[in-house]
C-alpha positions in Angstrom: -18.8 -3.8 -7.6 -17.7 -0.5 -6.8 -20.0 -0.6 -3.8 -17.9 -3.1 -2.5 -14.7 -1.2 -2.7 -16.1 1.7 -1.1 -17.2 -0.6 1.8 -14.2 -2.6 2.7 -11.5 -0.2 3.2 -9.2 -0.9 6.0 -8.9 1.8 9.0 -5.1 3.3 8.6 -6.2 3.8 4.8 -9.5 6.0 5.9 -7.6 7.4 8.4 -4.7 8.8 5.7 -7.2 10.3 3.2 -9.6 11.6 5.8 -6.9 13.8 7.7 -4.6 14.4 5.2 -6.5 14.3 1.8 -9.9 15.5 3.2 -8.5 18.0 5.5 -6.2 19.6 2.8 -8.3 22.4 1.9 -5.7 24.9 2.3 -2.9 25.5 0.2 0.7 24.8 1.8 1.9 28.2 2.7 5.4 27.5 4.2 5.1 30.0 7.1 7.7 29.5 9.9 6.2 29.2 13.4 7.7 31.2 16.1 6.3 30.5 19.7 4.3 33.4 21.4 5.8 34.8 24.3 4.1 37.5 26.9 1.0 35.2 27.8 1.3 34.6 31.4 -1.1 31.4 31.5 0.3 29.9 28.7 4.0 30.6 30.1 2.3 28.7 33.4 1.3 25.6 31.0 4.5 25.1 29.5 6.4 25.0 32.5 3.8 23.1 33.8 4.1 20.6 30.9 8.2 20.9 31.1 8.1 19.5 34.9 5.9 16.8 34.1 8.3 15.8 30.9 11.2 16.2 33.9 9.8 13.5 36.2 8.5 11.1 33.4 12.6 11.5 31.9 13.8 11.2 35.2 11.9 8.0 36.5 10.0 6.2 33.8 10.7 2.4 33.6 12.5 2.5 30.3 14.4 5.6 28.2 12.1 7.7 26.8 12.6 9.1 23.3 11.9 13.1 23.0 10.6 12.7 19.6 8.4 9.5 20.9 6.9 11.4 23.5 6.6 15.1 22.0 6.3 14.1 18.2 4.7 10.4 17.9 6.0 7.6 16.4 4.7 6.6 12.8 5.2 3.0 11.8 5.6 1.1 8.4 1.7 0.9 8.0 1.4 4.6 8.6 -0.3 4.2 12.1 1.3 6.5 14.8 1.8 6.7 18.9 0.0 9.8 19.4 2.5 12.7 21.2 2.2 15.8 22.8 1.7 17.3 20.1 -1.0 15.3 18.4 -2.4 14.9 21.9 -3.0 18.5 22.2 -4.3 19.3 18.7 -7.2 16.3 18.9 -8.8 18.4 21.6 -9.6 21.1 19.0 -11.0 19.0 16.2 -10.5 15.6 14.2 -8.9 17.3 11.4 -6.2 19.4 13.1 -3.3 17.7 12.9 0.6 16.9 13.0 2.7 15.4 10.5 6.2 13.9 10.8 9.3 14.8 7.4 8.2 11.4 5.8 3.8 12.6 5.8 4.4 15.9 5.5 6.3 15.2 2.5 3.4 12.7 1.1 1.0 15.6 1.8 2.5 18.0 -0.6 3.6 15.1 -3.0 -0.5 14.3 -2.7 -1.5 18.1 -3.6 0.6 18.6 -6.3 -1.2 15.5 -7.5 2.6 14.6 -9.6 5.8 13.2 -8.9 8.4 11.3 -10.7 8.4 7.5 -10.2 7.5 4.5 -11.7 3.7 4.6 -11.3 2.9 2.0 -8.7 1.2 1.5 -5.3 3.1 -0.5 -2.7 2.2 -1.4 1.1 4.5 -3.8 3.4 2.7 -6.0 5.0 3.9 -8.9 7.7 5.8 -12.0 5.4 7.6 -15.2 6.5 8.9 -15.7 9.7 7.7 -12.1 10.6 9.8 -9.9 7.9 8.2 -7.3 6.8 8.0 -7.8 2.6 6.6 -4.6 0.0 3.8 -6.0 -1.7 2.6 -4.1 -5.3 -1.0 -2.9 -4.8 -1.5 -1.5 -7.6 0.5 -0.1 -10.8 -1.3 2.9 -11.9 -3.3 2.6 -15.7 -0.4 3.4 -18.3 2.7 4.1 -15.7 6.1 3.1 -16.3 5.5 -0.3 -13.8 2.0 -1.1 -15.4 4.1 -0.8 -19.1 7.0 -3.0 -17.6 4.5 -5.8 -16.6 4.1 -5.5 -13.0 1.2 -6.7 -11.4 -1.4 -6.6 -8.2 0.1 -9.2 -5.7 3.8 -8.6 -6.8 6.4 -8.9 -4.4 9.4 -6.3 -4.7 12.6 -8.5 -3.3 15.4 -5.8 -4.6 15.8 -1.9 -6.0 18.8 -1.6 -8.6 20.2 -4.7 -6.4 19.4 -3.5 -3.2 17.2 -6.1 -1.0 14.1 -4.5 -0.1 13.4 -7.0 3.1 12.3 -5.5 5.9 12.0 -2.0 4.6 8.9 0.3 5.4 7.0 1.2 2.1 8.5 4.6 2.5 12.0 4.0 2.1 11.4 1.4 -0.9 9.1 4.5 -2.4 12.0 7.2 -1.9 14.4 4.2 -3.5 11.9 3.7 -6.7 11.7 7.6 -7.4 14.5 9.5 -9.5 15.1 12.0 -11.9 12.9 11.9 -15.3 14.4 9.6 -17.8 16.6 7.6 -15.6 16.2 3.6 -15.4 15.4 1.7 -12.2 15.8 -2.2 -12.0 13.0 -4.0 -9.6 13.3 -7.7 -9.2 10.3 -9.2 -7.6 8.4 -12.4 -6.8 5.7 -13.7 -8.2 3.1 -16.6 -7.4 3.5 -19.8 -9.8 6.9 -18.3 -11.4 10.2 -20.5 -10.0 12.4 -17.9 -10.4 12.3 -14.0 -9.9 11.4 -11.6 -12.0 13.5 -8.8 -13.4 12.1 -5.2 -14.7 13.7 -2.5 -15.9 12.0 0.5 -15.9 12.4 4.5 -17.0 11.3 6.5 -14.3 8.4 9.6 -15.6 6.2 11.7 -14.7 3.6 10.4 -12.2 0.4 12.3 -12.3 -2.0 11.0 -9.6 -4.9 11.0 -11.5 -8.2 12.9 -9.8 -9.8 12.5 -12.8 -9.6 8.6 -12.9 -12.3 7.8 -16.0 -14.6 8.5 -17.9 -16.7 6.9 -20.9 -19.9 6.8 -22.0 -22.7 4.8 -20.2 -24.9 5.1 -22.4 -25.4 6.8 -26.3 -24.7 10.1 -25.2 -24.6 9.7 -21.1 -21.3 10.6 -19.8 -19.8 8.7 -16.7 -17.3 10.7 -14.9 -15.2 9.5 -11.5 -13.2 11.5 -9.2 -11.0 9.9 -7.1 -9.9 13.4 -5.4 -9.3 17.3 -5.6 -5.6 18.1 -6.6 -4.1 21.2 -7.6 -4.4 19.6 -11.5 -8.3 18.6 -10.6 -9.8 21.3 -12.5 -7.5 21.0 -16.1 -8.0 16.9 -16.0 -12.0 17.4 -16.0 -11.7 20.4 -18.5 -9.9 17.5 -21.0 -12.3 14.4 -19.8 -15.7 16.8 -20.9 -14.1 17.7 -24.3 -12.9 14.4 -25.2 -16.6 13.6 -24.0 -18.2 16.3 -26.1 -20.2 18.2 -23.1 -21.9 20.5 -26.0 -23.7 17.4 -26.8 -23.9 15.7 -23.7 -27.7 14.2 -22.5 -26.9 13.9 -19.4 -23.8 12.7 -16.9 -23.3 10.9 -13.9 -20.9 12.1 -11.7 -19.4 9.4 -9.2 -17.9 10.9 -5.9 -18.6 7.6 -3.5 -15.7 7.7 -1.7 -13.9 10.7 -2.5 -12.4 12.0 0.6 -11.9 15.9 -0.5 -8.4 17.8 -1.1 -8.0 21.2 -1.9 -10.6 23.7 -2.0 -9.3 25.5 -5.1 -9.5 22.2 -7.1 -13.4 22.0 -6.1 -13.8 25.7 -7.1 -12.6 25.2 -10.1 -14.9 21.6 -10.7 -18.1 23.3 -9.4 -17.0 26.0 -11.8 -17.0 23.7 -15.0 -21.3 23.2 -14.2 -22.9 26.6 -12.7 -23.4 29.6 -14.3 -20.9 32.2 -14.5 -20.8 34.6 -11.3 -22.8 32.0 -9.2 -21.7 31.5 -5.6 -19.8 28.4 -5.3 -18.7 28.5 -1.4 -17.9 30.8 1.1 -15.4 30.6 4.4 -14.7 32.5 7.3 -12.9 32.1 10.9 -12.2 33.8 14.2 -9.0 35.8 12.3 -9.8 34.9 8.9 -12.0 37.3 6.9 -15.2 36.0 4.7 -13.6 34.8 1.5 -16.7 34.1 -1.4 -15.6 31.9 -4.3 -17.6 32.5 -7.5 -18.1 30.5 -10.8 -16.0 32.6 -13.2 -16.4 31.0 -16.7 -19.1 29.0 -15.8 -20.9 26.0 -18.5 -21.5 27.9 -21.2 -24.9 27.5 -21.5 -24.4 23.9 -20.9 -28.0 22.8 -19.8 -28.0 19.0 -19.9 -28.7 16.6 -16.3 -26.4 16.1 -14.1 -26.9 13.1 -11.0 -24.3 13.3 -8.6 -23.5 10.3 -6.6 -22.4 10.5 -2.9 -22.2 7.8 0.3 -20.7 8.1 3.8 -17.1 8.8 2.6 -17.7 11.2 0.2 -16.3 14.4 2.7 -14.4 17.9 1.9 -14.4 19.0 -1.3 -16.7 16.5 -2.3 -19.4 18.0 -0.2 -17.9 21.6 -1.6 -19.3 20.6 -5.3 -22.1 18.4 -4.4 -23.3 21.7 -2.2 -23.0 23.7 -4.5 -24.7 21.8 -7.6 -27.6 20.8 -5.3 -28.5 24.4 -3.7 -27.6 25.7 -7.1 -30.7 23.0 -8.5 -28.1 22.2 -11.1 -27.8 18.3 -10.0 -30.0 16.1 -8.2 -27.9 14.0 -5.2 -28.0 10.6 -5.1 -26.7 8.1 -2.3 -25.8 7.7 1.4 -25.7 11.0 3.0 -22.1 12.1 3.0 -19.4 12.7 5.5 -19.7 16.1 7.0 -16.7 17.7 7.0 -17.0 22.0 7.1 -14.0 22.8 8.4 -11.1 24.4 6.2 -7.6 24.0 7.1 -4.4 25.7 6.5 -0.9 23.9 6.9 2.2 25.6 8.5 5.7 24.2 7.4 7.7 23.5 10.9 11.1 22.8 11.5 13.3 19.9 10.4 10.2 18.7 7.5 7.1 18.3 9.8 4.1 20.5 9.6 1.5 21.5 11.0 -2.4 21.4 9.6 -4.6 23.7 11.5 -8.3 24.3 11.3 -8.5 28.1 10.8 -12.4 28.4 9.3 -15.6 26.8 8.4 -17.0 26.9 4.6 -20.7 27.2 3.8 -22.4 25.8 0.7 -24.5 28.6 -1.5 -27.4 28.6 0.8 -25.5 29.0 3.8 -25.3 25.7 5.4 -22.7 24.3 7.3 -22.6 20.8 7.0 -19.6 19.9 9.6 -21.2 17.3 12.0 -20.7 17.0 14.9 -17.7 16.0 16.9 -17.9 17.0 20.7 -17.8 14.4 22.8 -17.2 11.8 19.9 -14.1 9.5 20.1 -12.2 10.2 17.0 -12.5 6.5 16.2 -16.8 7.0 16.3 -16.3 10.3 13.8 -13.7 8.6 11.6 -15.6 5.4 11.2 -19.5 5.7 12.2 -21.0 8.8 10.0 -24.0 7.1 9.5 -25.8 6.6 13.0 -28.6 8.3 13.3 -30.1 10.6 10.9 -29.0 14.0 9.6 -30.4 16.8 11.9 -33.5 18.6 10.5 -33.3 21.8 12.2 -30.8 24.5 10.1 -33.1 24.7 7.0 -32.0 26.6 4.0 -33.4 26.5 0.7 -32.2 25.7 -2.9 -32.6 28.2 -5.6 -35.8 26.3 -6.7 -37.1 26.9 -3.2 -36.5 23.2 -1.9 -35.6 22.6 1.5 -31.6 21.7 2.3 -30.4 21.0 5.5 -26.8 21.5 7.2 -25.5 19.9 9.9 -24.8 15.9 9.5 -23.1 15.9 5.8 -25.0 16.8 2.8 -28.5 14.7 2.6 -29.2 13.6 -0.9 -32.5 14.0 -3.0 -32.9 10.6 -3.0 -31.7 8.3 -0.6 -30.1 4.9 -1.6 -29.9 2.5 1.3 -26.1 1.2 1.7 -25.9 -2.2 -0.5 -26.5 -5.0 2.0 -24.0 -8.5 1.9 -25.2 -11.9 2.1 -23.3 -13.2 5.0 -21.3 -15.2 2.6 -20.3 -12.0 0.4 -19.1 -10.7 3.7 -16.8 -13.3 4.8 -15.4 -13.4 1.1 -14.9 -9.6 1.0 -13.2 -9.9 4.2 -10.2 -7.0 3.5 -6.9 -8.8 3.9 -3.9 -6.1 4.8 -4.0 -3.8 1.7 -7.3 -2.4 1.5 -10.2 -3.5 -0.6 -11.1 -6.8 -2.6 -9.5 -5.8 -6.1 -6.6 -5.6 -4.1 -6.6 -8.0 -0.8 -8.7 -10.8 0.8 -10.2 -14.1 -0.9 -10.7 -12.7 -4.5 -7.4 -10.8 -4.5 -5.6 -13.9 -3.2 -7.2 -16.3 -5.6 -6.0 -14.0 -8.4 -2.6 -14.9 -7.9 -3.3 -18.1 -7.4 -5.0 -18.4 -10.9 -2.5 -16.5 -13.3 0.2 -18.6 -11.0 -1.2 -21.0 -13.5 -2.2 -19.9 -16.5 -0.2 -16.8 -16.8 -3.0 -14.7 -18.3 -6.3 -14.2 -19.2 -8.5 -12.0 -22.8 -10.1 -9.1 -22.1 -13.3 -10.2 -22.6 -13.0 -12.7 -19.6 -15.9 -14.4 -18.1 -16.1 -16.6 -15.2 -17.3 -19.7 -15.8 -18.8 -22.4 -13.4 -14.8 -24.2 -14.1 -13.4 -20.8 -12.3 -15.7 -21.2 -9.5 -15.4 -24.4 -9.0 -11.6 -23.5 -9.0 -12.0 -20.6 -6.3 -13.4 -23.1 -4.3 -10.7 -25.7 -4.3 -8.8 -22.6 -3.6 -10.6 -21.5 -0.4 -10.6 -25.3 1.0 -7.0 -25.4 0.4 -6.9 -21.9 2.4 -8.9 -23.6 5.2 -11.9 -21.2 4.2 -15.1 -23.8 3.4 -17.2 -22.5 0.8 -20.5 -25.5 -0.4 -21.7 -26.0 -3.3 -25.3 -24.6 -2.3 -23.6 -21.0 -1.0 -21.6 -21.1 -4.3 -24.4 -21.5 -6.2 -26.6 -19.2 -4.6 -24.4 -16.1 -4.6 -22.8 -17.3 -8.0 -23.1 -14.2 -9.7 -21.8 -12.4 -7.0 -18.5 -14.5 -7.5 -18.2 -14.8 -11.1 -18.4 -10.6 -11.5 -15.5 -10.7 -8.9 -13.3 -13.4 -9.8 -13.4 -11.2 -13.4 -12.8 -7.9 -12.4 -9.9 -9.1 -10.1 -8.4 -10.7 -13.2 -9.0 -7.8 -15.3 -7.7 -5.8 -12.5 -4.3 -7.7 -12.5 -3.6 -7.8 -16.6 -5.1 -4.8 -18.0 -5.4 -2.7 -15.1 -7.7 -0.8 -12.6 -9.2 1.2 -15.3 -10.8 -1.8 -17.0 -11.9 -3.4 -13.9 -13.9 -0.4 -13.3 -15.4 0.4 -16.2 -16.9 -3.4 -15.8 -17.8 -3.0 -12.4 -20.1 0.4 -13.2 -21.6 -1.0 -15.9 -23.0 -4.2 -13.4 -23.7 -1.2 -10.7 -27.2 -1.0 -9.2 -26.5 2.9 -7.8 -25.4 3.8 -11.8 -28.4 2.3 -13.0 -30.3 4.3 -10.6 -28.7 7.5 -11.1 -29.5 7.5 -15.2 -33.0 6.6 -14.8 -33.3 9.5 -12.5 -31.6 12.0 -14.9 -35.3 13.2 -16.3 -35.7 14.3 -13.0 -32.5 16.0 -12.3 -33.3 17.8 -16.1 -37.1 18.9 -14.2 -34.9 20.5 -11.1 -33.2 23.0 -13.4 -36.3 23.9 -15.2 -38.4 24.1 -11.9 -35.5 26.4 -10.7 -35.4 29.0 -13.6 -39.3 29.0 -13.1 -39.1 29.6 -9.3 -36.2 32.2 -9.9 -38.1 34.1 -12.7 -41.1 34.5 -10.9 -39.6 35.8 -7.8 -37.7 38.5 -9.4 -40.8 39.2 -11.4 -42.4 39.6 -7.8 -40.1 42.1 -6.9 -40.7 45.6 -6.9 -38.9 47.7 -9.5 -36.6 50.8 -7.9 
């Protein structure tokens, strides 16, 4: 089940967390830029550039908008009309980059990983007649809006009276935030209810969870997933292991599928919670930025038990920073796709009038000294974004774990043992089809049928279970959509349907927490990763081996 929402995420969404959360590996420094004067050619290229803006003003078919054509444009889903600006920094890299007031804002609001809200994931998306309507995605596990009784599917109509029709997400965000304490009143639509619904709600403290769960597996096997790396990263794992009891762990699976990065402290100080104290965790250095070595400084205590980390194609940034470092380190076998490859460390400058500016200034190196940025000349941004996985990882910058395995950089970080990428029947895929906001717990058939089904019967128990009645009803549904599913393609990918007609309806009423934790226990790649855990417990003993008898090799001074 997870597989399937690391598969089916929709472009702008990818696009988002891969520049901006990915790329984030800097901390936001709020340096003014000044322009450089003195350099003859680049005097030349401005003026150059200032005639060619002259003519286009002067003669172009239609008015022309300054901020269009220097800035860009972003629209309500977040996509943009590249400028000049943008134009010119994607002919350095994929990750330098521009942001407007409104994502610049979301930027820091994403690496300070809190704000104050209600709790809840919207996205506006095309309605009736062409209006553009906010839709709820998601209300966050145990936010205000998920204790006020929102739900997945949800359509906000007014804020404290105020119609919400035809507003971007961003402005009916900015409208649900406020001051701690204060109350906000949200009437919304919702599928099978004749009237709307009112909520009143007390805006808190939103923490963006990086840590998103954890529970136990198994007796004594720890499941841990990180959705991201914010600047609270580090604390929420130190509370998930001792709630855990990591003194007494036998092993833990640690899920970063997906995880598109964030800041490069936060995966100092995650790598940090595993190695030994005073082992190298990553090291960065650029044209004017001197060689900067990042070290475990408390370490695990001792802390010996196995440790399978699991990675795929989106798994970039400070993802790759702690999955480097506990695989050169021997301290966790990889498991998975091989990941994104993204070595490239950027700072952010604060511009004028909100916007800023994030600007590659370095590349890291795991432990061993790879770099693991792939490669991105003469790539369209669209082939680096979207197609990590053609062709294999290059074979030819070899480095070697602490154990004395081979590691290779270049082409993302390969795992110890490769997973082939879950394969759909074709009628999976046509019924994981993403509709506009994102993945199947939160768009296309399933998602849609959801709200159809607690239209009518409001609710369902926790310990929900699809029955041959459901799908029978999902198909009725689907018919009624103009989608044809038969009996003999229900039947034959039936449990395929019945897991995700229940965690869509355990997503809706108690939340994307529960869904989960259903989903991981039904996933093949979890099972995987816990029968390999014997093995990742032989690649720390193999390591201290290797170690001890190369320094016994050396000669004394």
């Amino acid at each position: 089940m997870m597989r399937a929402i690391m598969k089916k995420m929709r472009m702008p969404f990818w696009v988002f967390l891969t520049i901006v959360g990915c790329a984030s590996l800097g901390r936001i420094y709020g340096q003014r830029v000044e322009a450089a004067a003195g350099d003859g050619a680049v005097t030349d290229s401005l003026d150059a550039f200032a005639k060619v803006y002259a003519v286009v003003q002067r003669n172009y078919a239609e008015p022309v908008s300054p901020d269009r054509a220097i800035l860009g444009v972003f629209g309500p889903q977040g996509n943009s009309n590249v400028g000049a600006i943008s134009g010119m920094l994607r002919t350095l890299d994929p990750h330098s980059n521009f942001f407007d007031s409104k994502t610049f804002a979301r930027l820091r609001e994403t690496q300070e990983g809190k704000y104050y809200g209600v709790g809840m994931r919207i996205l506006t998306v095309p309605g009736k007649m062409g209006q553009w309507m906010t839709t709820v995605i998601e209300p966050m596990p145990g936010s205000p809006a998920f204790r006020a009784g929102l739900r997945p599917g949800d359509v906000i109509l007014k804020v404290d009276g105020k119609s919400a029709d035809g507003l971007d997400d961003e402005t009916v965000a900015k409208m649900l935030k406020g001051p701690r304490g204060t109350v906000v009143h949200v009437t919304a639509s919702r599928e099978g209810y004749d009237k709307p619904l009112e909520f009143a709600i007390a805006r808190d403290e939103i923490s963006g969870l990086s840590v998103d769960d954890y529970f136990f597996v198994r007796p004594g096997i720890a499941y841990i997933h990180l959705a991201g790396f914010s600047e609270n990263t580090g604390e929420e794992l130190t509370q998930a292991l001792r709630k855990l009891g990591d003194k007494d762990l036998k092993g833990l699976i640690l899920d970063l599928r997906g995880n598109p990065g964030g800041l490069l402290q936060a995966a100092v100080d995650v790598s940090d919670h595993f190695l030994e104290r005073r082992q190298l965790i990553v090291y960065h250095n650029g044209r004017h930025a001197k060689e900067e070595r990042y070290y475990a400084k408390h370490g695990d205590h001792g802390g010996d038990y196995p440790i399978v980390v699991l990675i795929n194609h989106n798994s970039a940034s400070a993802a790759e920073i702690v999955t480097g470092a506990l695989q050169d380190h021997d301290r966790a076998l990889v498991m998975g796709q091989t990941s994104f490859g993204k070595g490239l460390v950027q700072k952010v400058f604060a511009l004028s009038e909100g916007t800023g500016l994030l600007l590659t200034t370095s590349h890291y190196y795991t432990p061993s000294g790879r770099l693991i940025q792939r490669n991105y000349t003469n790539v369209s941004l669209y082939d680096y974004l979207y197609a990590p996985q053609q062709g294999p990882s290059p074979r030819v910058d070899i480095h070697r774990t602490d154990g004395g395995r081979e590691v290779f950089g270049g082409g993302g970080i390969t795992p110890d043992i490769k997973l082939d990428e879950p394969a759909y029947t074709p009628v999976e895929n046509k019924l994981l089809a993403s509709g506009p906001c994102g993945n199947f717990l939160q768009c296309g058939a399933f998602f849609e049928f959801g709200k159809h089904y607690l239209g009518i019967h409001k609710t369902v128990p926790r310990d929900f279970a699809a029955d041959d009645q459901a799908i029978e009803a999902f198909r009725g549904f689907l018919e009624g959509k103009g989608l044809k599913l038969s009996q003999k393609d229900a039947q034959g990918n039936r449990d395929f349907i019945k897991d995700h007609i229940r965690d869509v309806l355990i997503n809706m009423i108690y939340g994307e927490d529960q869904a989960r934790r259903l989903s991981v226990v039904d996933d093949a790649e979890v099972k995987r990763a816990i029968e390999a855990l014997p093995q990742a417990a032989a690649l720390i003993t193999r390591a201290r081996k290797y170690m001890a008898s190369h320094d016994a090799s050396r000669p004394s001074s």
